[in-house]
C-alpha positions as CSV (number, residue, x, y, z in Angstrom):
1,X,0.0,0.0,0.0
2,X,1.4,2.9,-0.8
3,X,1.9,5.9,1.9
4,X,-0.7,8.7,2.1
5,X,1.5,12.2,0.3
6,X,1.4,14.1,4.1
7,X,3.6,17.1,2.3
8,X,0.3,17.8,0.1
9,X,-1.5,20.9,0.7
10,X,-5.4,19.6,0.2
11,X,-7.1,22.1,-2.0
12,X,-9.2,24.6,-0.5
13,X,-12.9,23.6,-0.7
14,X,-14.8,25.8,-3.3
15,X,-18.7,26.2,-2.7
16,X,-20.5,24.7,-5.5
17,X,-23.6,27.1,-5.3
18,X,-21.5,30.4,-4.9
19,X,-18.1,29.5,-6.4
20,X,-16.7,31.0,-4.0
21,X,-13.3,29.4,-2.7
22,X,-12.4,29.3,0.6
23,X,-9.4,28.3,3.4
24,X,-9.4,24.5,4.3
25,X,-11.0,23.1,7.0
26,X,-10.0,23.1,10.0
27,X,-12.1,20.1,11.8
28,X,-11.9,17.9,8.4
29,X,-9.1,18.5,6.3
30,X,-6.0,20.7,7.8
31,X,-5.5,22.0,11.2
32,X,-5.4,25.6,11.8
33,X,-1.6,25.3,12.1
34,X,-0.9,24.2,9.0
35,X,-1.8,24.8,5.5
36,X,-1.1,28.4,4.0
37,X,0.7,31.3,5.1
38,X,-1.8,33.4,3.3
39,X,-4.1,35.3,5.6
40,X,-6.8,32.8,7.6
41,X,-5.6,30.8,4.7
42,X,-7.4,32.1,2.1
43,X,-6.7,31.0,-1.3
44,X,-4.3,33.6,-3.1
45,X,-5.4,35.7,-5.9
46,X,-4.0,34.0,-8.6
47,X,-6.6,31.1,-7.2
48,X,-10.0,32.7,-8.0
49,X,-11.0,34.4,-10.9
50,X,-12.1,37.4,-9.2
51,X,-11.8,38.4,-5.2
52,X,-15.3,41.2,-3.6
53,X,-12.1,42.0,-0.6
54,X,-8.1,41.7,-1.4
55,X,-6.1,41.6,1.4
56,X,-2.8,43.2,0.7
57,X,0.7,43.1,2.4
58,X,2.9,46.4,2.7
59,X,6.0,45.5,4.6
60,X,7.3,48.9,4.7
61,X,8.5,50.7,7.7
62,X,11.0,53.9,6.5
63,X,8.5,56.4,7.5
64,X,8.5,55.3,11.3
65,X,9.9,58.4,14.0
66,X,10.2,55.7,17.3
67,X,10.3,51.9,17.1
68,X,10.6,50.1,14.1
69,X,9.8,46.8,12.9
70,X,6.2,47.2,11.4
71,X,8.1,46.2,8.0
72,X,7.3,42.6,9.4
73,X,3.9,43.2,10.5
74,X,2.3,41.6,7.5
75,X,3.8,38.5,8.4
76,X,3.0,38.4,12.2
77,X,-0.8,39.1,11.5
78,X,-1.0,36.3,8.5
79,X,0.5,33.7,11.6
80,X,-1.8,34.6,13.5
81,X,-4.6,34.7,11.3
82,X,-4.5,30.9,11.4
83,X,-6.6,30.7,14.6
84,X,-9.7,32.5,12.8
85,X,-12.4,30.1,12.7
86,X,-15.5,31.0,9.7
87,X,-17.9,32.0,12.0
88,X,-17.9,35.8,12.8
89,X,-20.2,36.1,16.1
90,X,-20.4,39.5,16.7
91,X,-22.0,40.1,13.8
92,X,-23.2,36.4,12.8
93,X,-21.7,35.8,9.2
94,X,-19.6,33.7,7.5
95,X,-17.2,36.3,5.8
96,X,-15.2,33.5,4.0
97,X,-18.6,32.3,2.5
98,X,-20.2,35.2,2.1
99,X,-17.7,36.7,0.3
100,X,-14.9,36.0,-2.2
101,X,-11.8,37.1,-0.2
102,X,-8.6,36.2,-1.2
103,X,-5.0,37.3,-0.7
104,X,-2.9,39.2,-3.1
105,X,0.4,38.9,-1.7
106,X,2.8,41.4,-0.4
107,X,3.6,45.1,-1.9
108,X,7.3,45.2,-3.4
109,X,8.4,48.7,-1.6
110,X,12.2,50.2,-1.5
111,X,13.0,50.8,2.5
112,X,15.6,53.1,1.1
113,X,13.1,55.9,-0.2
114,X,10.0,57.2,0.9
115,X,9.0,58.9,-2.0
116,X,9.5,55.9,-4.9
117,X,7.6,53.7,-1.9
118,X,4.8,55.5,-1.5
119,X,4.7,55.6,-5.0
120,X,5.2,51.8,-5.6
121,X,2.4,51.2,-3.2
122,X,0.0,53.4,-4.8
123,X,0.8,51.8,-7.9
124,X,0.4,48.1,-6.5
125,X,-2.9,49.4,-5.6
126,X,-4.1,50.5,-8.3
127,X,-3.5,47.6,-10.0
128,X,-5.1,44.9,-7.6
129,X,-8.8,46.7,-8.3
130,X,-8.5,45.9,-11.7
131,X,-8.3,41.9,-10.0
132,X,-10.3,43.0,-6.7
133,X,-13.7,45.4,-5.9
134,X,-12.0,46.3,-2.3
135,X,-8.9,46.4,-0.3
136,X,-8.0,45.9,3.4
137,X,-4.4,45.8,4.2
138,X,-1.8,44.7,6.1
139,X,0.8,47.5,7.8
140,X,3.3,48.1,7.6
141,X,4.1,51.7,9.1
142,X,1.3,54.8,8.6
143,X,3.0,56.3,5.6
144,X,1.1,53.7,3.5
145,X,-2.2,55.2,4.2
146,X,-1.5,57.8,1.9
147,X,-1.0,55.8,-1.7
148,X,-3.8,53.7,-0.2
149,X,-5.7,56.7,-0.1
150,X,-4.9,57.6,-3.5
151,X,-6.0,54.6,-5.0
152,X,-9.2,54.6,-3.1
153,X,-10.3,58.0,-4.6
154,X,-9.3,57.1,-8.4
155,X,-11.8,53.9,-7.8
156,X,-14.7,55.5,-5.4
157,X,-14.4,59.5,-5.4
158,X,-13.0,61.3,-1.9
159,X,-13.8,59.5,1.2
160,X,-14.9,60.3,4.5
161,X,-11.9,58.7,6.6
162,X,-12.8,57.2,9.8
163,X,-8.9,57.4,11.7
164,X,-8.4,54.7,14.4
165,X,-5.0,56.0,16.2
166,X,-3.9,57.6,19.6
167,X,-2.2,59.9,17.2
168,X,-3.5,63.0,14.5
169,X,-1.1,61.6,11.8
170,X,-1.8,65.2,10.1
171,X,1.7,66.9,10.8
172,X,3.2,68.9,8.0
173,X,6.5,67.3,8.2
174,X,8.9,65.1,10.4
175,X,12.7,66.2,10.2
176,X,11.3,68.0,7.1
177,X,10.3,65.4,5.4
178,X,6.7,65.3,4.0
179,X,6.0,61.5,4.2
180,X,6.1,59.8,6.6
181,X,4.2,57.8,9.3
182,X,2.9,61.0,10.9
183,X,2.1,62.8,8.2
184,X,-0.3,61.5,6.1
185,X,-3.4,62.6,6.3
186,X,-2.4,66.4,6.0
187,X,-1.0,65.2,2.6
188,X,-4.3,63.3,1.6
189,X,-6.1,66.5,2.7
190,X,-3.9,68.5,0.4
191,X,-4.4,66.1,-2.2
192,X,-8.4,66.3,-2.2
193,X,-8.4,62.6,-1.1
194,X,-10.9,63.0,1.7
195,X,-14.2,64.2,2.1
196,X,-14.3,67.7,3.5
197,X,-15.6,67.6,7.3
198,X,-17.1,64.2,6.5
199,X,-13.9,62.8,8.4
200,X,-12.7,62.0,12.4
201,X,-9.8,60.3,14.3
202,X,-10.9,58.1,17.5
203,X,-8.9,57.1,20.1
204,X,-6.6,60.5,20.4
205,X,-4.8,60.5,23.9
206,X,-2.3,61.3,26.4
207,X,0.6,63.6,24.4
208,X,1.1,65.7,21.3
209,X,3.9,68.3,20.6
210,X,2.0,71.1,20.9
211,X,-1.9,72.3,22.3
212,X,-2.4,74.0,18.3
213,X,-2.8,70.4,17.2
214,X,-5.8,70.0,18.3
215,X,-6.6,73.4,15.7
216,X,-4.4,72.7,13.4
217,X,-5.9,69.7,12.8
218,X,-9.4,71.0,12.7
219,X,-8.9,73.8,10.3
220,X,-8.1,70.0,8.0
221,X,-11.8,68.7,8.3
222,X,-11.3,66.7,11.4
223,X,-13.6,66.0,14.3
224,X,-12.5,63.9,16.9
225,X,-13.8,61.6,19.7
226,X,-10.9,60.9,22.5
227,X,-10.8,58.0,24.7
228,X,-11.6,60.2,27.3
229,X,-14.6,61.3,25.3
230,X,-15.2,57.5,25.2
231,X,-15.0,56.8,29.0
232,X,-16.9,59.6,30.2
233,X,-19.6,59.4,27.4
234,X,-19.9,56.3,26.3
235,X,-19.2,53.5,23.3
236,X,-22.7,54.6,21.5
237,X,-22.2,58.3,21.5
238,X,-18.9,57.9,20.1
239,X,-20.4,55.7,17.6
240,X,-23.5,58.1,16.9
241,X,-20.9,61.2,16.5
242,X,-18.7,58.7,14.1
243,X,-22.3,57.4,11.9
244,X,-23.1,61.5,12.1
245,X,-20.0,63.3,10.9
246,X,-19.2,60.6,7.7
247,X,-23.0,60.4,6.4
248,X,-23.6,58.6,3.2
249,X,-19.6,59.2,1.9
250,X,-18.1,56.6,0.9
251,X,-15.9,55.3,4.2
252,X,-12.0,54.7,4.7
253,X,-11.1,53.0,7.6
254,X,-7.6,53.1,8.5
255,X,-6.7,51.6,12.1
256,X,-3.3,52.0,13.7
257,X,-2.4,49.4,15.8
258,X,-1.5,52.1,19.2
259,X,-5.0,52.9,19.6
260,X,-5.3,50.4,21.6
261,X,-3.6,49.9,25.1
262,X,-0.4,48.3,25.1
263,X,-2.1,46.0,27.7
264,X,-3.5,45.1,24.4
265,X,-1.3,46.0,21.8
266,X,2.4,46.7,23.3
267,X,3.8,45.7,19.6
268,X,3.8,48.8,17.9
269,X,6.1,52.2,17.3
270,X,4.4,54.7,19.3
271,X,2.4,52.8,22.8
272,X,0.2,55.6,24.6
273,X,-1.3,54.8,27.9
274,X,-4.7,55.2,28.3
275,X,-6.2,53.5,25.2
276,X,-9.2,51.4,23.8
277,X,-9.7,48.2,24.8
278,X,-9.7,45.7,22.1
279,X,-13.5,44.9,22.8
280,X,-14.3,48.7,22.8
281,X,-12.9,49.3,19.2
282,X,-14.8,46.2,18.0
283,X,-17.7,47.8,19.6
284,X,-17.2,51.2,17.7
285,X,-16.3,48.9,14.2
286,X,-19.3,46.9,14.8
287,X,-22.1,50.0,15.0
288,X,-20.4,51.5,11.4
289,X,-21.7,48.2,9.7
290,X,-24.2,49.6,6.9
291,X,-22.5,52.3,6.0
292,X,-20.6,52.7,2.6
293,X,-17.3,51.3,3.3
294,X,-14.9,51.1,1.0
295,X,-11.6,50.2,1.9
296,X,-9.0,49.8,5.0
297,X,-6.3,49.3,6.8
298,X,-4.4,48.0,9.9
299,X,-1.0,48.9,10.2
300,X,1.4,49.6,13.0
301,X,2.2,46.1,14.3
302,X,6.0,45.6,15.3
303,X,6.0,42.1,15.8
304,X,9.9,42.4,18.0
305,X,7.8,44.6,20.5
306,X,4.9,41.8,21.2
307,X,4.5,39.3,24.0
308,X,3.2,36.2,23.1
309,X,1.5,37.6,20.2
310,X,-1.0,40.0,21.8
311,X,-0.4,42.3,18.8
312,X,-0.9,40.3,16.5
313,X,-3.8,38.5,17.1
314,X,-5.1,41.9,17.7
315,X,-4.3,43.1,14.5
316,X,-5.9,39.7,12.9
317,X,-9.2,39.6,14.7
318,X,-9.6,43.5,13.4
319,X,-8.9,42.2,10.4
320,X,-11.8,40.0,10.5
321,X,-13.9,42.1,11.7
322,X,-14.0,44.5,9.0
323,X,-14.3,41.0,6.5
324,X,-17.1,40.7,8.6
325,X,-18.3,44.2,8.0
326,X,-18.2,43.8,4.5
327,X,-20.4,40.8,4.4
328,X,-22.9,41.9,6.9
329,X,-23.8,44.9,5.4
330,X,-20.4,47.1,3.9
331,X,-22.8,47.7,0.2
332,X,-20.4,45.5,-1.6
């Protein structure tokens, strides 16, 4: 009798109804800690003819001003991806089946300059909608928002950007340089990426360089909901104010990693005391489900700086959540 091939990835089960293909199963056919290093073990790109959500890797870290590392934050969030199970209970779907996602792989971006990164990004990205409807991807530092950004608004107009971070990101420049991690979102303002006062940061907390921030930023377009504006007032008036100030734009979600504690995420750049809880910003992602969401990000995780992968599986379960989104109500 010959021996059963045990170095033979099974192929990942397609639904005959839908066609949609999906990651193996876990109680059947491959354990969760095996199988693909894609994310949750979805079938690449290259494996279906056409993917409703990409998920796209951007190892690049050049723009970061503290800790770096975030280069392999792709990486740390696909390994620990692989303890997703199908079932999203928060919001009772099935993203995998709902949905045709699928994972395109990992951005090839020069660490050496900012510039012809930012510009290879935007140009990976524009690219993967002609093979994919949406985007979410994997950070990387928060420079990459911006030729995300720029992709977004060629395919869906301006966007009301929803800004998950504990900082503005809307500095003019760092060490006078105009791109970088903190800078961002003053350059997609510039740029007429955004929405005019359709758009808000949550999670802002504990330090900035200077009080004039807080105008600076406004006399962008921004509102903002702190986390003390969250502890005081509440999960569902920060989500009301949120629903409120984007309307029926078309959304960008872009989530840095340090909004969160470090008690929950202490593998990023820039940890600031006092931040969200893990369940809180699933909370504040769960009560934007119905509006016009088009794209995202989560970026920020510096896999050297984690303990037992807190950060990461962070990262991943955010990840799902906003497949999740998508497939309970994100008007695909």
């Amino acid at each position: 009798m010959n021996e059963p091939d045990t170095d033979r990835t099974p192929p990942t089960p397609s639904d005959s109804v839908t066609g949609i293909v999906g990651p193996p199963d876990a109680l059947a056919q491959l354990p969760r800690f095996a199988g693909p290093s894609t994310f949750a073990r979805l079938p690449r790109l290259d494996e279906v003819a056409r993917a409703d959500v990409a998920i796209l890797g951007v190892p690049f870290d050049s723009g970061t001003t503290y800790r770096p590392g975030a280069r392999f934050g792709p990486e740390a969030v696909r390994a620990a991806s692989k303890l997703l199970r199908p079932y999203h209970i928060g919001l009772g779907v099935e993203p995998w089946t709902a949905l045709q996602v699928a994972d395109a792989g990992d951005v090839g971006a020069t660490p050496f300059d900012i510039a012809r990164a930012v510009e290879q990004i935007e140009r990976a990205a524009r690219a993967l909608y002609a093979d994919a409807r949406h985007i979410v991807a994997i950070g990387g530092d928060h420079t990459i928002a911006l030729p995300l950004l720029r992709a977004a608004r060629e395919q869906f107009g301006p966007v009301a950007l929803v800004h998950f971070d504990a900082h503005f990101d809307t500095w003019d420049t760092v060490f006078g340089n105009p791109l970088a991690h903190g800078t961002p979102f003053r350059r997609a303002f510039e740029e007429g990426l955004l929405a005019a006062d359709h758009c808000m940061h949550v999670g802002i907390r504990h330090s900035t360089p200077a009080a004039s921030d807080f105008d600076d930023d406004a006399a962008l377009g921004f509102a903002t909901v702190t986390t003390l504006d969250i502890a005081r007032q509440g999960i569902d008036r920060a989500a009301e104010r949120i629903r409120q100030r984007v309307g029926d734009c078309p959304v960008y979600i872009s989530i840095d990693v340090d909004v969160l504690d470090p008690a929950h995420a202490p593998g990023t750049g820039t940890p600031e005391p006092g931040g969200l809880t893990t369940r809180e910003l699933q909370l504040l992602l769960f009560s934007l489900v119905g509006l016009n969401v088009v794209g995202a990000d989560v970026v920020e995780v510096s896999p050297a700086y984690d303990h037992a992968q807190i950060t990461a599986l962070a990262a991943a379960g955010i990840m799902f959540d906003l497949l999740a989104m998508f497939a309970s109500g994100g008007r695909l």
